[in-house]
C-alpha positions as CSV (number, residue, x, y, z in Angstrom):
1,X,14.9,-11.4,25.2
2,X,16.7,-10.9,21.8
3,X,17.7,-7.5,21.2
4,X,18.3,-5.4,17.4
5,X,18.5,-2.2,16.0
6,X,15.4,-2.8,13.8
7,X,12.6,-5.3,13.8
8,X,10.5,-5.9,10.4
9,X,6.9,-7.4,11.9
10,X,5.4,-9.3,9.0
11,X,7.5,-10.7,5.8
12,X,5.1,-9.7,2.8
13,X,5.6,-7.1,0.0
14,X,6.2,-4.5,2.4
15,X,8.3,-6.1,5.1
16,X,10.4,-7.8,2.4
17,X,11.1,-4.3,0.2
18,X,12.1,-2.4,3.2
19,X,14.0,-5.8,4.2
20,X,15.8,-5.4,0.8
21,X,16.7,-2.0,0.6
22,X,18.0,-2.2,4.0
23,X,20.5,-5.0,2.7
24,X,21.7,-2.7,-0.1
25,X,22.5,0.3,2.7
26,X,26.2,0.9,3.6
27,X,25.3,3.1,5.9
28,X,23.0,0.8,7.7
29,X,25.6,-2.7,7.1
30,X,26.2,-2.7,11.1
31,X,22.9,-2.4,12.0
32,X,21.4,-5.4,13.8
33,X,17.7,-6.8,11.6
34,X,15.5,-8.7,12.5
35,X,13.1,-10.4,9.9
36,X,9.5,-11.6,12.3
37,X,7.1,-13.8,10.2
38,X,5.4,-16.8,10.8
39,X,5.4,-18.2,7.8
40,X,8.6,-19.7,5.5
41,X,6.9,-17.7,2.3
42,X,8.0,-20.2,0.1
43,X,4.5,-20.3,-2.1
44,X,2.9,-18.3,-5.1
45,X,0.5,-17.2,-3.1
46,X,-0.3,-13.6,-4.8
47,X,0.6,-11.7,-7.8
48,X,1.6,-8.0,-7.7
49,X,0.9,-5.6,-10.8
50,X,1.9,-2.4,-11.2
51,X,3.0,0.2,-14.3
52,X,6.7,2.4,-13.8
53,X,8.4,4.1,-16.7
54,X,12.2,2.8,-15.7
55,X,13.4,-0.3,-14.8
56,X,12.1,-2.0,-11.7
57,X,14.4,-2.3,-8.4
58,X,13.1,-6.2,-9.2
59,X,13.1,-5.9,-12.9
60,X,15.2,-9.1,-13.0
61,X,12.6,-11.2,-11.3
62,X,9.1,-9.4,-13.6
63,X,7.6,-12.7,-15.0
64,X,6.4,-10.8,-17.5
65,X,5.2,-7.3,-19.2
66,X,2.8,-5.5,-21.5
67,X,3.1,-1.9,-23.4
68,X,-0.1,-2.7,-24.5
69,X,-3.5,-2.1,-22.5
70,X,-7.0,-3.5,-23.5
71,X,-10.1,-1.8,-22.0
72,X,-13.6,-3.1,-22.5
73,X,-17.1,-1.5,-21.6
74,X,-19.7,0.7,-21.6
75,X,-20.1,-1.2,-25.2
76,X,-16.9,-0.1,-26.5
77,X,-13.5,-1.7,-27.2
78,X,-10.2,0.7,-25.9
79,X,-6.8,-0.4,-27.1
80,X,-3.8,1.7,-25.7
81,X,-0.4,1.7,-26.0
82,X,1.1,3.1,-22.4
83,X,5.0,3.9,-23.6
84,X,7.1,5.1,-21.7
85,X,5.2,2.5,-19.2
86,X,5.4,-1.0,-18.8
87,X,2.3,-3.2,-17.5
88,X,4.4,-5.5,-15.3
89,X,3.4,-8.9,-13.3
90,X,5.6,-10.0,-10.4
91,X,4.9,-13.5,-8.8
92,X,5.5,-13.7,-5.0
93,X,7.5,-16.6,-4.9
94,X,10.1,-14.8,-7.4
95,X,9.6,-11.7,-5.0
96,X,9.9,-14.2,-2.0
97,X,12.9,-15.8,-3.2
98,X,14.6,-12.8,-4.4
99,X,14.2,-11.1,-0.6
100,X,16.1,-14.5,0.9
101,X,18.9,-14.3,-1.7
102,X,19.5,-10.7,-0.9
103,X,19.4,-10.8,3.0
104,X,20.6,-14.5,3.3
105,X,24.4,-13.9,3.1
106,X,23.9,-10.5,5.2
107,X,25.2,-11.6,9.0
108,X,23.3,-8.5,10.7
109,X,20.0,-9.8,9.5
110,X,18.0,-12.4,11.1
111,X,14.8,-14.4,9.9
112,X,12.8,-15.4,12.6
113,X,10.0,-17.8,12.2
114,X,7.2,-16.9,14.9
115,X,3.7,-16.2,15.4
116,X,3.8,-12.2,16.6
117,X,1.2,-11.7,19.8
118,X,1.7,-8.2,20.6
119,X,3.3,-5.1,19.3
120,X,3.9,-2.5,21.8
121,X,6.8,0.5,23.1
122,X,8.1,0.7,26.3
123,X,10.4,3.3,27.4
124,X,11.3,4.5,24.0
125,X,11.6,0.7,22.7
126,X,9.6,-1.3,21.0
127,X,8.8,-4.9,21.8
128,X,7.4,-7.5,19.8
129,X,5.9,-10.4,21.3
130,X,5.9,-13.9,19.8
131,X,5.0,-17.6,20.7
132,X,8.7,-17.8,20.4
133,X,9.9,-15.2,23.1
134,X,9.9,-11.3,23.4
135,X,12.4,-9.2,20.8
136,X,13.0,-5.2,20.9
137,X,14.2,-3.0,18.9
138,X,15.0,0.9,18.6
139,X,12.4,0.8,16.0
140,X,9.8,-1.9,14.4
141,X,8.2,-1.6,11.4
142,X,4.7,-3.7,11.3
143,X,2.7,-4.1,8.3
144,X,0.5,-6.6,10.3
145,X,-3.2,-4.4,10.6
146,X,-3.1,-3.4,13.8
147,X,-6.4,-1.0,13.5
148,X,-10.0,-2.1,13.3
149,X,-11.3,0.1,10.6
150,X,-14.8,1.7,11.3
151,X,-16.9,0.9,8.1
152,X,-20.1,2.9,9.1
153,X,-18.4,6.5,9.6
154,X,-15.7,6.2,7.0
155,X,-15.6,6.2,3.5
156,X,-15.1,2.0,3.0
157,X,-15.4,-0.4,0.3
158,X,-13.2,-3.8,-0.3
159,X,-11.8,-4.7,-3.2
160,X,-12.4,-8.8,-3.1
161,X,-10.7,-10.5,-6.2
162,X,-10.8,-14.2,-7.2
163,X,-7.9,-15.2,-10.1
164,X,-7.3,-18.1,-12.0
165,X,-3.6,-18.8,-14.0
166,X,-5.1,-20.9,-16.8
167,X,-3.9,-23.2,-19.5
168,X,-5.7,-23.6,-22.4
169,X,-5.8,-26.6,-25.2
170,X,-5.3,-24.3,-28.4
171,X,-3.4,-20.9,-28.8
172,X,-6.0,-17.9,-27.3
173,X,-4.0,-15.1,-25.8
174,X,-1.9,-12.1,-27.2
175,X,0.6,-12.2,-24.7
176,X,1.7,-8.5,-25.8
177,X,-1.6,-7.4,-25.0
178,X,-3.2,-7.3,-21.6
179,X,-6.7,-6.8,-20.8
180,X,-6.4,-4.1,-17.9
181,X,-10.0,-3.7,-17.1
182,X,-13.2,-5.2,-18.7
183,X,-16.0,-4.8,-17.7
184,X,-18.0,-7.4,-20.1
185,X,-19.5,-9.1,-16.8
186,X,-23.0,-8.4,-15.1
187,X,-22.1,-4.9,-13.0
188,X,-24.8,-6.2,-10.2
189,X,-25.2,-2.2,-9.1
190,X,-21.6,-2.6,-7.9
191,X,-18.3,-1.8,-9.8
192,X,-17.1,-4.8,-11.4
193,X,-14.5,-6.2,-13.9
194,X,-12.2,-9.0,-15.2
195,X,-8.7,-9.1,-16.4
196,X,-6.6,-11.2,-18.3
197,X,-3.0,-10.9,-18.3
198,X,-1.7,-13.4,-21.0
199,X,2.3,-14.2,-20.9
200,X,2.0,-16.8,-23.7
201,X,-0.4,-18.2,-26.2
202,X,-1.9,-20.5,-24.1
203,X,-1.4,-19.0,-20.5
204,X,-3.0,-16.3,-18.8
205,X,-3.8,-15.2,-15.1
206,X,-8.0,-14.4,-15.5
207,X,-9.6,-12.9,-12.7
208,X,-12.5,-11.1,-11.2
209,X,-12.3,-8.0,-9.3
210,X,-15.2,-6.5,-7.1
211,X,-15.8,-2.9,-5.3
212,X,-18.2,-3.5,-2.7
213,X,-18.8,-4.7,1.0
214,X,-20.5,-7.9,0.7
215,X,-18.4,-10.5,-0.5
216,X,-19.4,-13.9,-2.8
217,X,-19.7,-17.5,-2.3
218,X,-16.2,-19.2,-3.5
219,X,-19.2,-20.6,-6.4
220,X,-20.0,-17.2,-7.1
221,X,-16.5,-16.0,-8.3
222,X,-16.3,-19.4,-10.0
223,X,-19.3,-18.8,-12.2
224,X,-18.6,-15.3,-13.2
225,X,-15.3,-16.1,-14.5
226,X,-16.3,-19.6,-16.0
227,X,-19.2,-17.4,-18.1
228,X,-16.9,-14.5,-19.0
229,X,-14.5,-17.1,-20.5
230,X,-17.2,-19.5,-22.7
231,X,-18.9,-15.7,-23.9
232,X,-16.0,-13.9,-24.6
233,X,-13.1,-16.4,-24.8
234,X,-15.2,-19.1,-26.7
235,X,-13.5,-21.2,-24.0
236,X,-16.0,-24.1,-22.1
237,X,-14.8,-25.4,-19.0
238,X,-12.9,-28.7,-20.7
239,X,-10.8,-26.3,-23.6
240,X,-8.7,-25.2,-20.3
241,X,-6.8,-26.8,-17.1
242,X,-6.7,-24.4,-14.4
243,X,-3.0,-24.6,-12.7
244,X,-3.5,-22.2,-9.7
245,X,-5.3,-20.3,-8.2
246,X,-5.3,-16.6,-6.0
247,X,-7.5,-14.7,-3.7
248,X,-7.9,-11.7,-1.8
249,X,-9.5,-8.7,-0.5
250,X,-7.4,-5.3,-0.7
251,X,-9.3,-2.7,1.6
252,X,-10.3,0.5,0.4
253,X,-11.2,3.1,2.5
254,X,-11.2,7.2,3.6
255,X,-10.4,6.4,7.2
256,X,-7.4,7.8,8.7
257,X,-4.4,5.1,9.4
258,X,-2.1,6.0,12.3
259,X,1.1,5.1,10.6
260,X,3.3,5.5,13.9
261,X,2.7,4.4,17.6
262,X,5.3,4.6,19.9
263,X,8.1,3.4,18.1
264,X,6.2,1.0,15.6
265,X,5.7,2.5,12.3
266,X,3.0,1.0,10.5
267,X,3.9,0.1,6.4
268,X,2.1,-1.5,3.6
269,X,-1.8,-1.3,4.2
270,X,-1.7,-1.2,7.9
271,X,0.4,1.8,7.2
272,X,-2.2,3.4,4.7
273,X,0.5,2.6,1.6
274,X,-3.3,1.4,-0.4
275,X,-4.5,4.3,-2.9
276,X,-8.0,4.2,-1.5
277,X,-10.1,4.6,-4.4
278,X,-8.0,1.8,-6.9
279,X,-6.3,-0.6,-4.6
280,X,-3.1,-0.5,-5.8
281,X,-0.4,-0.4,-3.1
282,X,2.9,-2.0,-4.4
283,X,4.1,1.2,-5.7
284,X,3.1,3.2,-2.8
285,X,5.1,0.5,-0.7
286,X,8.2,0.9,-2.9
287,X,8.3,4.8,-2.5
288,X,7.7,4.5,1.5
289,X,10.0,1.9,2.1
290,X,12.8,4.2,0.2
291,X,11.9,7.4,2.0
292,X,12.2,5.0,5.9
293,X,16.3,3.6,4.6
294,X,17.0,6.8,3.6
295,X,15.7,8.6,6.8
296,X,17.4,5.9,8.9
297,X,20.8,6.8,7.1
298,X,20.9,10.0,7.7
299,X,19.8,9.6,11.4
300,X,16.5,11.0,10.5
301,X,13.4,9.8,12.4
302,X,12.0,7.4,10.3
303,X,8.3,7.7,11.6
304,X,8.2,11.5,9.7
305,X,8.6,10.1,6.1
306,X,4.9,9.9,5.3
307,X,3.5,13.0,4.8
308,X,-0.7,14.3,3.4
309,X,-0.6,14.6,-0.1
310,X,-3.5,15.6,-2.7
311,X,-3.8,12.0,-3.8
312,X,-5.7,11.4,-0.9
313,X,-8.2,14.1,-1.2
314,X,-8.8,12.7,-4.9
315,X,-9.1,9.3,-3.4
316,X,-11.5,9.9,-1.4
317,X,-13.8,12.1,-3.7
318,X,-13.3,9.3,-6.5
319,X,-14.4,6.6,-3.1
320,X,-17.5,8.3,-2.2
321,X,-18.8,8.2,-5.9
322,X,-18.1,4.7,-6.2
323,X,-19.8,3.7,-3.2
324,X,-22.3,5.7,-2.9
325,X,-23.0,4.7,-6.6
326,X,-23.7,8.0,-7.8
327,X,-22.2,7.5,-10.8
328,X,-21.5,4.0,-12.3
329,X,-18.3,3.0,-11.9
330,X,-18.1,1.2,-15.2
331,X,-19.3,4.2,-16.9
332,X,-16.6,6.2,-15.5
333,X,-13.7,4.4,-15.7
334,X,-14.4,4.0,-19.4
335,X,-15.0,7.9,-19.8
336,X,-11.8,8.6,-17.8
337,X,-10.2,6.3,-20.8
338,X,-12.0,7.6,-22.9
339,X,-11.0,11.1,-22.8
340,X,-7.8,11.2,-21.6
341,X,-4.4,10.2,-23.1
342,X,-3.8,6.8,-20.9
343,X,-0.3,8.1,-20.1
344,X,-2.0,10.9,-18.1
345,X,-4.6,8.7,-16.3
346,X,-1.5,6.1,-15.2
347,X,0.4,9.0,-13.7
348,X,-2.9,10.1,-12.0
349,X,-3.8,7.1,-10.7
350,X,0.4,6.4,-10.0
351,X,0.8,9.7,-7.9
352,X,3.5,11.2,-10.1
353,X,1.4,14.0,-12.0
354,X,1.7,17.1,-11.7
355,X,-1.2,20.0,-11.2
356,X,-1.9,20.8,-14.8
357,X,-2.4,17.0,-16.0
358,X,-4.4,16.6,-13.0
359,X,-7.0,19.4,-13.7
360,X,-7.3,18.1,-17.2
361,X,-8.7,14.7,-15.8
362,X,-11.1,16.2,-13.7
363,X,-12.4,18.0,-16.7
364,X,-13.2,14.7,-18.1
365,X,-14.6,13.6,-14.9
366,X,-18.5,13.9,-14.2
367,X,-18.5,17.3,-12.6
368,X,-21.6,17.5,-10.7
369,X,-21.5,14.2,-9.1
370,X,-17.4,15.0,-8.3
371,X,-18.6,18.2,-7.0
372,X,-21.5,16.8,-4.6
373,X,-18.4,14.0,-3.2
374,X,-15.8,16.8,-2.9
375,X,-18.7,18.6,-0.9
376,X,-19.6,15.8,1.1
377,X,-16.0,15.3,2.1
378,X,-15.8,18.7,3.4
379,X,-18.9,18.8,5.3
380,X,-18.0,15.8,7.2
381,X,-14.1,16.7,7.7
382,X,-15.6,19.6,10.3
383,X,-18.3,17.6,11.6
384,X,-14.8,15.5,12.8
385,X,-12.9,18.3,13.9
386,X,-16.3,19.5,15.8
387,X,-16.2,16.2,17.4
């Protein structure tokens, strides 16, 4: 039975960051790691995007960046440019191989390739059991979903995304430009949109993104992005070779995560790091995994660095009119854009602004249906407590 101070269950964007930042510590140099993850993580299989004002802690590895946002719907055309932000896209197997520089010539952290069995704590120690033996630790963090989620009482809708990374035959793309949300594509009574994230003429990552429960036939997605790119691209299937492809399904729900058990704390979206009502997580991840090194520095527990914040009451009012369609969500998304400076919709929907800037969205918002969710919410919060 191996033994370490700390055990990182899971070697994806979350695992990895907190892997990373624990490398930089001082504090933390003589602290025994051990990395748990099946597989070597050696592909490009996903692509993280996200918007910061400052440099990134992997600014060196961003393939590439916009300052100008394109958004398309509701018949109108939205062009934006987001200074101070950047648009940035960061390719897992830069992210991948940036993590194994950074922790490969640290001696008091291990990479263990296994398949993890079991999570569980034992007399104030956690254990993590793999087909390769039994490990423990004084703490584990797990970003492996360890929770079940219950769709019919909660608040749930999945966010199910097919991508392509295109090359086409003549110059098409702006890469300055990125088209952040368009909705040019048949809504189906759900919420649905493409983006295209150019980084050259002739390159771009083109994908579809869907907010609902039921998810398409692999044909499906194939259809709706080959039609968006012939009507709006003037691109048939021969002007273009498609050079890779992504997929994936980002959870998005009101339900309540239990970010620590025992003496596993949970991180990324098994740790409820995913803004419930957008999907994005990477951020989020960034901002817990700093709060957990510096809590472990100081000797602090590390399992009381997530804490309620209002962001999760919006979510979940912004959730409930999305899936219970009571407003559509092209239609407001395009009116949120609309009326508000994007620099003040990024910080809202990044969890950085600040009371004022958030009442002003909600001003633009469509109050009575905001009002019916933010009503709903309440009434079935003390149903729970009841319960």
């Amino acid at each position: 039975m191996d033994k370490a101070d700390i055990i990182i269950a899971g070697g994806g964007a979350a695992g990895l960051s907190l892997a990373c930042r624990l490398a930089d510590s001082v504090e933390l140099k003589d602290k025994n790691i051990i990395i748990i993850d099946k597989d070597s993580k050696s592909t490009n299989d996903r692509t993280w995007c996200f918007w910061e004002k400052d440099e990134s802690y992997f600014e060196s590895i961003i393939f590439h960046k916009w300052q100008n946002l394109r958004i398309d719907g509701d018949g109108e055309i939205l062009t934006r440019n987001i200074k101070p932000y950047s648009y940035k896209m960061l390719r897992a197997q830069d992210f991948y191989q940036f993590a194994k520089d950074k922790i490969g010539n640290k001696k008091n952290i291990k990479w263990v390739h296994a398949d993890i069995t079991k999570i569980y704590t034992e007399n104030d120690v956690a254990h993590v059991v793999t087909n390769d033996g039994e490990f423990t630790a004084s703490w584990c963090f797990s970003s492996i979903p360890y929770q079940k989620i219950d769709k019919i009482n909660n608040l749930y809708l999945d966010q199910h995304f097919k991508g392509w990374f295109i090359k086409t035959m003549i110059p098409t793309f702006n890469s300055k430009e990125a088209h952040f949300m368009d909705f040019r594509t048949p809504q189906m009574d759900e919420t649905r949109f493409m983006y295209v994230l150019p980084y050259n003429e002739n390159e771009a990552l083109v994908e579809i993104a869907i907010f609902s429960r039921i998810h398409l036939s692999e044909n499906q997605y194939q259809a709706i992005i080959e039609v968006y790119l012939e009507k709006h691209w003037n691109l048939k299937r021969e002007d273009y070779d498609i050079n890779q492809e992504e997929n994936g399904n980002i959870p998005m729900t009101g339900a309540s995560f239990k970010e620590v058990e025992g003496r596993t704390i949970y991180i990324g979206m098994a740790g409820g790091d995913t803004r419930s009502s957008t999907g994005f997580t990477f951020i989020n991840i960034q901002r817990r995994v700093e709060r957990i090194v510096k809590a472990l520095e100081i000797g602090r527990n590390p399992g009381e660095t997530s804490r309620f914040n209002r962001f999760q009451w919006y979510d979940k009012v912004l959730l409930r009119v999305l899936e219970e369609k009571t407003y559509p969500g092209e239609q407001l998304f395009m009116r949120l854009f609309k009326r508000n400076p994007i620099q003040r919709i990024l910080a809202f929907l990044q969890g950085e602004s600040r009371i004022l800037m958030e009442i002003k969205v909600m001003q633009t918002a469509p109050l009575m249906e905001f009002i019916s969710s933010a009503m709903s919410i309440l009434m079935h919060s003390k149903i729970k407590r009841k319960d």
